[in-house]
C-alpha positions as CSV (number, residue, x, y, z in Angstrom):
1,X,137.8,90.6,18.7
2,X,138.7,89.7,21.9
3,X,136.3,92.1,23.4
4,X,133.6,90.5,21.4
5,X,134.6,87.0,22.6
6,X,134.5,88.0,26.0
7,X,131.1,89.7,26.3
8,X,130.0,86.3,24.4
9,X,128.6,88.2,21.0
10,X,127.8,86.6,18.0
11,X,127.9,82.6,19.7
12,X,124.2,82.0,20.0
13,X,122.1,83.5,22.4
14,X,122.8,86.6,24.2
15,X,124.2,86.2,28.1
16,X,121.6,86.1,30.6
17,X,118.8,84.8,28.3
18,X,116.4,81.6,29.7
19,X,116.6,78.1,27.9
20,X,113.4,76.1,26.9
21,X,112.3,74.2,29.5
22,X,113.0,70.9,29.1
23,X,110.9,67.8,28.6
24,X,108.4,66.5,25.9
25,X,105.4,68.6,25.1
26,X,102.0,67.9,26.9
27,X,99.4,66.6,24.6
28,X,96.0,67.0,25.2
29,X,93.2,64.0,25.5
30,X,90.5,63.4,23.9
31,X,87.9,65.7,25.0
32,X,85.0,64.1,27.1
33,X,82.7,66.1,24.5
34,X,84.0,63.7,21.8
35,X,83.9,60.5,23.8
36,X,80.1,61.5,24.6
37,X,79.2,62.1,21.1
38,X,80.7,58.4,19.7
39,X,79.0,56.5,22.4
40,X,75.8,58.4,22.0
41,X,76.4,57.4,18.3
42,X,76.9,53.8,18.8
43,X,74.2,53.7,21.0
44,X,71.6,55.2,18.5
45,X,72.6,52.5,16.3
46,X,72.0,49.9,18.6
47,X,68.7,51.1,19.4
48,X,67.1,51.4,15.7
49,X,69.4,48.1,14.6
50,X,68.5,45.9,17.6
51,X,65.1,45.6,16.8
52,X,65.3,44.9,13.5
53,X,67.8,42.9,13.3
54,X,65.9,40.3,15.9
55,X,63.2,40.4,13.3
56,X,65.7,39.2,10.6
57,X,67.0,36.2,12.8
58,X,63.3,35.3,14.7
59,X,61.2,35.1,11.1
60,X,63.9,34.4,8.4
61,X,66.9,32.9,9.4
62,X,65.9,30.8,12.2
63,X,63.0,29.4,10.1
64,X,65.7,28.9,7.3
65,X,67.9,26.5,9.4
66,X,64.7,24.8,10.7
67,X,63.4,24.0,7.3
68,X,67.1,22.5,6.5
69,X,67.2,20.4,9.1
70,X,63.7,18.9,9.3
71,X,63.9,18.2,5.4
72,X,66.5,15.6,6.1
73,X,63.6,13.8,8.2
74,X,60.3,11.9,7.4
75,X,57.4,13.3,10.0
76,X,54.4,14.0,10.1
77,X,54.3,16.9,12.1
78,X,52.0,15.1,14.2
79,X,54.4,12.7,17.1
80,X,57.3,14.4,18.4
81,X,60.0,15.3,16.5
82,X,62.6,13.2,18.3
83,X,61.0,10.2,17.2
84,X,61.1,11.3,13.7
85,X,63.3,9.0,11.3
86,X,66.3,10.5,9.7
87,X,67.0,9.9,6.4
88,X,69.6,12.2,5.1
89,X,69.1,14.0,1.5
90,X,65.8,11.6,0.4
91,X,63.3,14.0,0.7
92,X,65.4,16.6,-1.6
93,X,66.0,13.3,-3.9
94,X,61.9,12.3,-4.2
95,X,61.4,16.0,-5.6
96,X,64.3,16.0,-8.1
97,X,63.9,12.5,-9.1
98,X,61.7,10.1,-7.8
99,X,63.6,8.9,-4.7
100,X,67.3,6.4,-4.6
101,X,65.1,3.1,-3.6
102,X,64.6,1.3,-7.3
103,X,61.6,-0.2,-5.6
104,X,59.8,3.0,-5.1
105,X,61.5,5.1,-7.8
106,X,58.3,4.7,-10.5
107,X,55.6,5.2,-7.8
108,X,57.7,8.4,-6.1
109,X,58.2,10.2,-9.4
110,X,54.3,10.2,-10.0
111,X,53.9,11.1,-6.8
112,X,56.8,13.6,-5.9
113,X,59.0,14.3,-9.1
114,X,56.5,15.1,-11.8
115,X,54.2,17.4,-9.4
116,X,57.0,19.2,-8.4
117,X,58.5,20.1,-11.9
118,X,54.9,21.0,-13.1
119,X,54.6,23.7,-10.0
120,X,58.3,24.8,-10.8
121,X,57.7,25.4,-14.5
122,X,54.4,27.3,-13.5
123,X,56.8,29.8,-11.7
124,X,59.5,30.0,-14.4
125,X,56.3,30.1,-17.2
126,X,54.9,33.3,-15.3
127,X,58.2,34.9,-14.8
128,X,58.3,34.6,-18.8
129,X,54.7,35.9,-19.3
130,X,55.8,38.9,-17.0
131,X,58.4,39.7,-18.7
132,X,56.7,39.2,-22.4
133,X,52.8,40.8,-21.3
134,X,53.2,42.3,-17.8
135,X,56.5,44.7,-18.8
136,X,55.7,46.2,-22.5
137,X,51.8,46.4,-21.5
138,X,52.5,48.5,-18.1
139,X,55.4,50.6,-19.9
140,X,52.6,51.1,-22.4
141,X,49.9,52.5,-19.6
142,X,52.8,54.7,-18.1
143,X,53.8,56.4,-20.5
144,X,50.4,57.4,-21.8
145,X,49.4,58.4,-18.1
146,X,52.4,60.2,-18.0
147,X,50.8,62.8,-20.5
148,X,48.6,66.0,-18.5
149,X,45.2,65.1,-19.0
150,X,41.9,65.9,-17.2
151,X,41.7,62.9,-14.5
152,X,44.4,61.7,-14.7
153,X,44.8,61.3,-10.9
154,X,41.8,59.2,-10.7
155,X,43.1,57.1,-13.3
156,X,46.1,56.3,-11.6
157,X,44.0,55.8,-8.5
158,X,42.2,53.2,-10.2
159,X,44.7,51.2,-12.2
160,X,46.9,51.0,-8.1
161,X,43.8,50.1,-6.4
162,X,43.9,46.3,-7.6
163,X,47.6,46.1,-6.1
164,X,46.2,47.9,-2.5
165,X,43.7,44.9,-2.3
166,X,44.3,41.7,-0.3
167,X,44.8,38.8,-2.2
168,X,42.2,36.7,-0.5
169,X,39.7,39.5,-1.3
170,X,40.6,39.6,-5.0
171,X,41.0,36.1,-5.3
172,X,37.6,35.7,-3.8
173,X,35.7,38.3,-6.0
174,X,37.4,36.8,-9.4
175,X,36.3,33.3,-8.3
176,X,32.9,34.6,-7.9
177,X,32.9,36.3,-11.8
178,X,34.5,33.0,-12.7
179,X,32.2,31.0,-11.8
180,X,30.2,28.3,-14.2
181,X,27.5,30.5,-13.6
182,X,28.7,33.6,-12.8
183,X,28.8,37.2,-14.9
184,X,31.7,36.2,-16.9
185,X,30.2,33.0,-18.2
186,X,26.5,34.5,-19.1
187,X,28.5,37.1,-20.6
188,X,30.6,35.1,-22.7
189,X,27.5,32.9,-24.1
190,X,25.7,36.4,-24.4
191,X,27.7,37.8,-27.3
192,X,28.0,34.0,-29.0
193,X,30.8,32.2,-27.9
194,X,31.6,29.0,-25.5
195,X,32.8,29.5,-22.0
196,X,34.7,26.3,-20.7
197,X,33.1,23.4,-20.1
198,X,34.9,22.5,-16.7
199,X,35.2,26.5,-15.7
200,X,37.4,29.2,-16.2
201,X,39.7,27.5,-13.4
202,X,39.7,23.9,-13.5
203,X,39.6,23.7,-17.7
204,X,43.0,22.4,-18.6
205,X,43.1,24.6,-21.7
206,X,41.9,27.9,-19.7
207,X,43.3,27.2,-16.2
208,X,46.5,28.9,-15.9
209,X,45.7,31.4,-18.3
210,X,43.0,32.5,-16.4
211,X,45.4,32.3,-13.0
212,X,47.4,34.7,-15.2
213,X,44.8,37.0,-16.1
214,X,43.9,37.7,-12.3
215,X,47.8,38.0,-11.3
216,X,48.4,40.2,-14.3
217,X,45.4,42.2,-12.8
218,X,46.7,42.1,-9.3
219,X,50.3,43.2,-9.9
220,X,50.4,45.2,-12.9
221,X,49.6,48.4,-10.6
222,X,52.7,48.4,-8.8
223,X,54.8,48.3,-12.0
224,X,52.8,51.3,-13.9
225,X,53.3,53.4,-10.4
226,X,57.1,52.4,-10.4
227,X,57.5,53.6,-14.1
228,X,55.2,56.7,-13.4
229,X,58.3,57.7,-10.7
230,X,60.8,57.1,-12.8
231,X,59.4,59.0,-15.7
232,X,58.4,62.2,-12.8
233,X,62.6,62.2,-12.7
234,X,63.0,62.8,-16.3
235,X,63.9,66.4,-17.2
236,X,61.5,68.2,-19.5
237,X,64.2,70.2,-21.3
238,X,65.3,67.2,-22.9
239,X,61.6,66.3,-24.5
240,X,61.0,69.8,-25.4
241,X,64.4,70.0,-27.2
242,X,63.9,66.6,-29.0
243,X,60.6,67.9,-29.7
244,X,61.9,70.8,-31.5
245,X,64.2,69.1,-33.3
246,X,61.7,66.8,-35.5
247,X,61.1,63.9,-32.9
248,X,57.5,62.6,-32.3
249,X,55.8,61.5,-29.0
250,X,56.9,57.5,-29.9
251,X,60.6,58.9,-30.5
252,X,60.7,60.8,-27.6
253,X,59.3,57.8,-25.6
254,X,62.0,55.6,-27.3
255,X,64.7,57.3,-27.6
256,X,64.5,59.2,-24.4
257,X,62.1,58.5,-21.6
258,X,62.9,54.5,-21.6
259,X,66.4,54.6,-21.3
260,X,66.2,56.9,-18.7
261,X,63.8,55.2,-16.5
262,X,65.9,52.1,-17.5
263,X,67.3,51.1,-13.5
264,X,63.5,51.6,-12.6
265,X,62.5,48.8,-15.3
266,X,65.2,46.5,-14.4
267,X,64.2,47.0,-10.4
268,X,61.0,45.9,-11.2
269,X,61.9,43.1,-13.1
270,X,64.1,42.2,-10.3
271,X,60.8,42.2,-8.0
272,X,58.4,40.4,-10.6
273,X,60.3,37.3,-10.7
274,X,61.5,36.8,-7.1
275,X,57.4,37.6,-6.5
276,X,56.5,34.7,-9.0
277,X,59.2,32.2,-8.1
278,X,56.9,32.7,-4.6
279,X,53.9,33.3,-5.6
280,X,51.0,31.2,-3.5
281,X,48.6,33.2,-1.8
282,X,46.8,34.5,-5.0
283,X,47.3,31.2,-6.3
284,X,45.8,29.3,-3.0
285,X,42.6,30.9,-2.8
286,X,41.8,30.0,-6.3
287,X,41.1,26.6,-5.5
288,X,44.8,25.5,-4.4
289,X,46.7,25.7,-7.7
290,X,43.7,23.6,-9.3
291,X,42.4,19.9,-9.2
292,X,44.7,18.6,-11.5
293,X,47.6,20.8,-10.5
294,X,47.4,23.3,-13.6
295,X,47.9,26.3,-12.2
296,X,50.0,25.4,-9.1
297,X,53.3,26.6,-8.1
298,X,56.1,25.6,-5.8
299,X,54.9,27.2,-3.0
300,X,51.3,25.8,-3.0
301,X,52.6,22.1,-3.6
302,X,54.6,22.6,-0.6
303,X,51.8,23.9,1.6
304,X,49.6,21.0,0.0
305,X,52.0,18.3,0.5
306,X,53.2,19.7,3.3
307,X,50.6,20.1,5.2
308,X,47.6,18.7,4.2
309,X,49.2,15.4,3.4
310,X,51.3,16.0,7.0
311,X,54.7,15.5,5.0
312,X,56.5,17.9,7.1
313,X,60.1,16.7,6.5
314,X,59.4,16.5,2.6
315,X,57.5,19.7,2.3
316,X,60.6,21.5,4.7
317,X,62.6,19.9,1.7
318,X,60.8,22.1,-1.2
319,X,60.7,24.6,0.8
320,X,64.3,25.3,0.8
321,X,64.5,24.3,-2.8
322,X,62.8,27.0,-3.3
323,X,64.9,29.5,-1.2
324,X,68.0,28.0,-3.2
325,X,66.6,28.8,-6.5
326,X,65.7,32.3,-5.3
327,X,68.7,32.7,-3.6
328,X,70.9,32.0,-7.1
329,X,68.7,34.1,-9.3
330,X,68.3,37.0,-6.5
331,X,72.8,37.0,-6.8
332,X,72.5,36.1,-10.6
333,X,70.8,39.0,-11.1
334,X,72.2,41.4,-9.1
335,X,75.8,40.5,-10.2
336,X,74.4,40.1,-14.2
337,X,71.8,43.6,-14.4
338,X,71.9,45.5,-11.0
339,X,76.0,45.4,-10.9
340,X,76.1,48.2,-13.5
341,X,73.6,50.4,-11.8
342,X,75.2,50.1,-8.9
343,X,78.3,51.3,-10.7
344,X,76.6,54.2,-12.0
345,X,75.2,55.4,-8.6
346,X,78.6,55.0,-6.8
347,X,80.4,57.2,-9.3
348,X,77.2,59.6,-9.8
349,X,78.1,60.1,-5.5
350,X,81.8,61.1,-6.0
């Protein structure tokens, strides 16, 4: 034992062996490679965001915040705008209800309140017409142009083409059909019946449902091409094997095709009546929303009030009315319809 002690055997490392060099281990930087590659990256995001994003604040916020504030002034547009009067919320309280002066509150609401209600419940009446004729009839032409049929790619052609068009064009060519005297009149007293006696667009019986004929015209393309996309995702295996099992072409439609195309619907109801709560040019070249105001909306009574009757302040005031009540029903919406979609997708990704 004592031998063993002496030569050290058996108490850790043998005699004559080197220690670890002291001091903490050297850790290595980050690489230049990786400091390259995240500043590249950032950059690249810069460049395609920049541009963009200027857009953004140039033609829709900045205009935003200048509508708000000129809407709490009256001018004209014409003198300078630092001699324009400020009076506060007024303009906002003329289109709502007649004005806060008891003096002027009768003559305001004819002149303000009641045309402004009338152009807002155009908007919300052909956001209800969309959804009631617009959706069920293009569903309708989708799913039958869904079917393999000999021309069916002209067809589609045709039914889009409307939707490709300018709306000053279209509005143009259907207020030359319109006309007192035009095809669609001598037509109409051709097979026996009575056009309108003040035309198609200024009768007060006919007016907005002939506006609604031409946007029904107009738009309806987009939606049937949206639905046609949808339904191009839906696997065939599950209509042959319902067809097998007993169902028909309307069961299969119902029971499988429209649920499945379902986000597709709801997008494009999402589109329609953000579209008709700011609907104008369409409605502006047919004769302004109308000599009596039949057919107008929100948007043309702001560019008419606005503008033509140089009531800048006041017409700044509906305009961002209207922005509100899109604004609400845009996050409504989403937070109602589009919340469980967006659900769906995020746990479709994990």
């Amino acid at each position: 034992m004592k031998t063993l002690e002496a030569s050290g055997a058996g108490k850790g490392p043998a005699v004559g062996a080197k220690a670890p060099a002291g001091g903490p281990r050297t850790v290595n930087p980050v690489t230049s490679h990786t400091r390259k590659h995240t500043t590249r990256k950032w950059l690249e995001i810069a460049v395609f965001v920049t541009p963009a994003l200027a857009l953004f604040l140039t033609f829709v916020v900045y205009p935003v915040i200048a509508a708000a504030r000129y809407s709490m002034y009256k001018w004209n547009g014409v003198k300078q705008f630092s001699e324009a009067e400020f009076i506060g919320f007024e303009n906002y309280a003329r289109a709502l209800f007649g004005g806060t002066n008891p003096d002027t509150k009768d003559a305001f609401t004819t002149a303000y309140s009641e045309p402004f209600w009338t152009a807002l419940s155009h908007n919300f009446a052909i956001i209800g017409l969309s959804m009631a004729i617009q959706l069920p009839l293009a569903l309708l032409v989708a799913l039958a142009l869904n079917r393999k049929f000999k021309g069916r790619t002209f067809v589609r052609v045709v039914i889009f083409a409307p939707y490709v068009l300018s709306e000053v064009i279209a509005g143009v060519m259907w207020l030359i059909i319109l006309d007192p005297n035009g095809i669609a009149t001598q037509m109409t007293r051709a097979i026996g019946l009575t056009p309108p006696a003040g035309g198609w667009f200024e009768d007060l019986s006919w007016g907005f449902w002939t506006v609604f004929f031409v946007i029904t015209w107009k738009y309806i393309g987009l939606a049937i091409i949206l639905f046609l996309a949808g339904l191009s995702g839906v696997p065939e295996d599950l209509q042959e094997a319902a067809a097998i099992d007993g169902a028909n072409w309307w069961q299969i439609q119902w029971r499988i095709n429209i649920p499945l195309i379902g986000p597709t619907i709801r997008i494009w109801a999402f589109l329609s009546i953000i579209g008709s709560i700011q609907l104008f040019d369409m409605v502006w070249v047919l004769n302004r929303g109308g000599t009596t105001d039949q057919y107008s909306t929100i948007a043309s009574y702001m560019m008419q009030i606005g503008f033509f009757r140089s009531d800048w302040g006041y017409g700044s005031a509906i305009a961002v009315i209207m922005f509100i009540i899109s604004f609400i029903i845009a996050l409504a919406y989403m937070a109602a319809v589009l919340r469980r979609d967006n659900a769906n997708r995020m746990q479709k990704a994990r």
